[in-house]
C-alpha positions as CSV (number, residue, x, y, z in Angstrom):
1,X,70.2,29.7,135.5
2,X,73.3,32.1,135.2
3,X,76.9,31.3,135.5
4,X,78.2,34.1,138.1
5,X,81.5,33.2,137.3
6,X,81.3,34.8,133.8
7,X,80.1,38.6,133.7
8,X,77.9,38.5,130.3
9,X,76.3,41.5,128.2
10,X,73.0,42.9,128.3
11,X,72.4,41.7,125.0
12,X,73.3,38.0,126.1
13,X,70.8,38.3,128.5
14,X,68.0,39.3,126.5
15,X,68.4,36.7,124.5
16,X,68.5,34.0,127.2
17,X,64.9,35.5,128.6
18,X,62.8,34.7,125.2
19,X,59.3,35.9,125.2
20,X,59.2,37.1,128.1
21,X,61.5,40.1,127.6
22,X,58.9,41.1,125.3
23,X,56.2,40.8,126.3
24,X,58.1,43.2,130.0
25,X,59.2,45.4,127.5
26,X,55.5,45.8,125.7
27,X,54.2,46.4,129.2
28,X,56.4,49.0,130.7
29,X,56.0,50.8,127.3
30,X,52.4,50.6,128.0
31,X,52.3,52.0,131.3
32,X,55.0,54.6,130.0
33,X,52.7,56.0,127.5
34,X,49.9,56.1,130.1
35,X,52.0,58.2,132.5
36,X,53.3,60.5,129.4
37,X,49.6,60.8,128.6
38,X,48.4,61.1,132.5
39,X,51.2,64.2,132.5
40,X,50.3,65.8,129.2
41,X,46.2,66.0,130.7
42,X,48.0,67.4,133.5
43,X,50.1,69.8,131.6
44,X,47.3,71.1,129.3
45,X,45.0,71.4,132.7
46,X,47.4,74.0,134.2
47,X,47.7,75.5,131.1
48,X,44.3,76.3,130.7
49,X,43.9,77.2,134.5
50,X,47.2,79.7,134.0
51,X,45.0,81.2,130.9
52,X,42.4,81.7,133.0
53,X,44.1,83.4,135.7
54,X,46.4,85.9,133.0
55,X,42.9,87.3,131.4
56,X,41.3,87.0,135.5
57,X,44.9,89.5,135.8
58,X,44.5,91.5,132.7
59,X,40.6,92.5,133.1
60,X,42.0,93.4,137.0
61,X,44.2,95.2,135.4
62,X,42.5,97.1,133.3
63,X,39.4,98.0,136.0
64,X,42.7,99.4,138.3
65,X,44.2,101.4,135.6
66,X,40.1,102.6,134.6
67,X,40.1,103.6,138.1
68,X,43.3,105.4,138.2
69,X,42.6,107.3,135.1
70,X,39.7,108.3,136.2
71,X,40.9,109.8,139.6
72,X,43.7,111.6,138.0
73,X,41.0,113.2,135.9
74,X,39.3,114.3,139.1
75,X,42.6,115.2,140.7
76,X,43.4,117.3,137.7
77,X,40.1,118.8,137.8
78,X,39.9,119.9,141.5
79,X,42.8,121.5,140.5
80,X,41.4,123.5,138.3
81,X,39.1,124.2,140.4
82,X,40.8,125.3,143.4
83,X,42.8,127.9,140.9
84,X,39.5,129.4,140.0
85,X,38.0,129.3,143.3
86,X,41.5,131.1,144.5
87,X,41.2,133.6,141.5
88,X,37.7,134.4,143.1
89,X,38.9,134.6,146.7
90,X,42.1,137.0,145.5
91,X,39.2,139.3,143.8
92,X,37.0,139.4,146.6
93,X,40.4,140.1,148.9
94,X,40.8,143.1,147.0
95,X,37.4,144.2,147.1
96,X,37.9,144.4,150.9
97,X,40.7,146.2,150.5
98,X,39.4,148.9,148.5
99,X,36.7,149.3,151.1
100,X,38.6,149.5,153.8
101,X,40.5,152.2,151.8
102,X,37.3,153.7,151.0
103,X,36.1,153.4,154.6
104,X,39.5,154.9,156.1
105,X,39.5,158.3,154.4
106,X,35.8,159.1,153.3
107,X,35.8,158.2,157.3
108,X,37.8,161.1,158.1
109,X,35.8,163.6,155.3
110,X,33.5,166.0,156.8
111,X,30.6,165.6,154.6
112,X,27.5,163.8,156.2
113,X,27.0,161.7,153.0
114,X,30.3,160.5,152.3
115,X,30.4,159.1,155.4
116,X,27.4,156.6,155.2
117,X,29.1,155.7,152.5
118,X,32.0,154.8,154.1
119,X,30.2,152.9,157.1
120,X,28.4,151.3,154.4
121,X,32.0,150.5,153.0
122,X,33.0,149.1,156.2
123,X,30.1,146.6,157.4
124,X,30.6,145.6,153.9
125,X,34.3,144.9,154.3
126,X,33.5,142.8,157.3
127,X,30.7,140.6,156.1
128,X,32.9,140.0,152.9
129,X,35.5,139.0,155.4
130,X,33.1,136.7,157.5
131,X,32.0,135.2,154.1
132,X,35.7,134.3,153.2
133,X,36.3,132.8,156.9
134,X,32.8,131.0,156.3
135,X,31.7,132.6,159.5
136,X,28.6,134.0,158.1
């Protein structure tokens, strides 16, 4: 067989094997281009399974940021809102005021008219009151 004595190249050794080292060689490229293959399916499948899950994430995405948009809308509107409303409340506020005004001094006049007037002024003062407390 081989001589141990005597290191020898790899080339030296191919050519004692004959055809055999072909037909080895033939065969492990075979099953190499069957893995490379086996890996490439594998490649392209996670590939297509990554696709998937980027446009699964985008359309997510989008539905959150949809959502979002449409609650800083609401936000902003309630905002708007609530100024109005406060603009409402502040008139109202000095409505009461003025009757209570109204109510202080035609209170004190001597004249029989003026002053149902003024405890017409008043009750309406405090029910305008009640209304803004939501007690009535």
């Amino acid at each position: 067989m081989f001589e141990m004595d005597k290191p020898i190249t790899f080339s030296e050794w191919l050519g004692t094997q004959g055809n055999m080292v072909l037909l080895h060689a033939n065969c492990c490229r075979i099953a190499f281009e069957a893995g490379q293959q086996s890996m490439q399916a594998k490649v392209e499948e996670l590939k297509a399974s990554h696709h998937g899950e980027v446009i699964g994430h985008e359309v997510h995405f989008k539905k959150i940021k949809k959502e979002r948009d449409e609650l800083q809308t609401l936000y902003t509107q309630q905002g708007i809102n609530m100024l109005k409303l406060q603009k409402r409340v502040d008139a109202v506020k000095g409505l009461i005021e003025d009757l209570n005004k109204c109510y202080q001094q035609d209170h004190q006049n001597k004249f029989e008219y003026w002053r149902g007037f003024a405890d017409s002024a008043g009750i309406l003062g405090k029910r305008l009151e009640q209304a803004l407390k939501g007690e009535g």
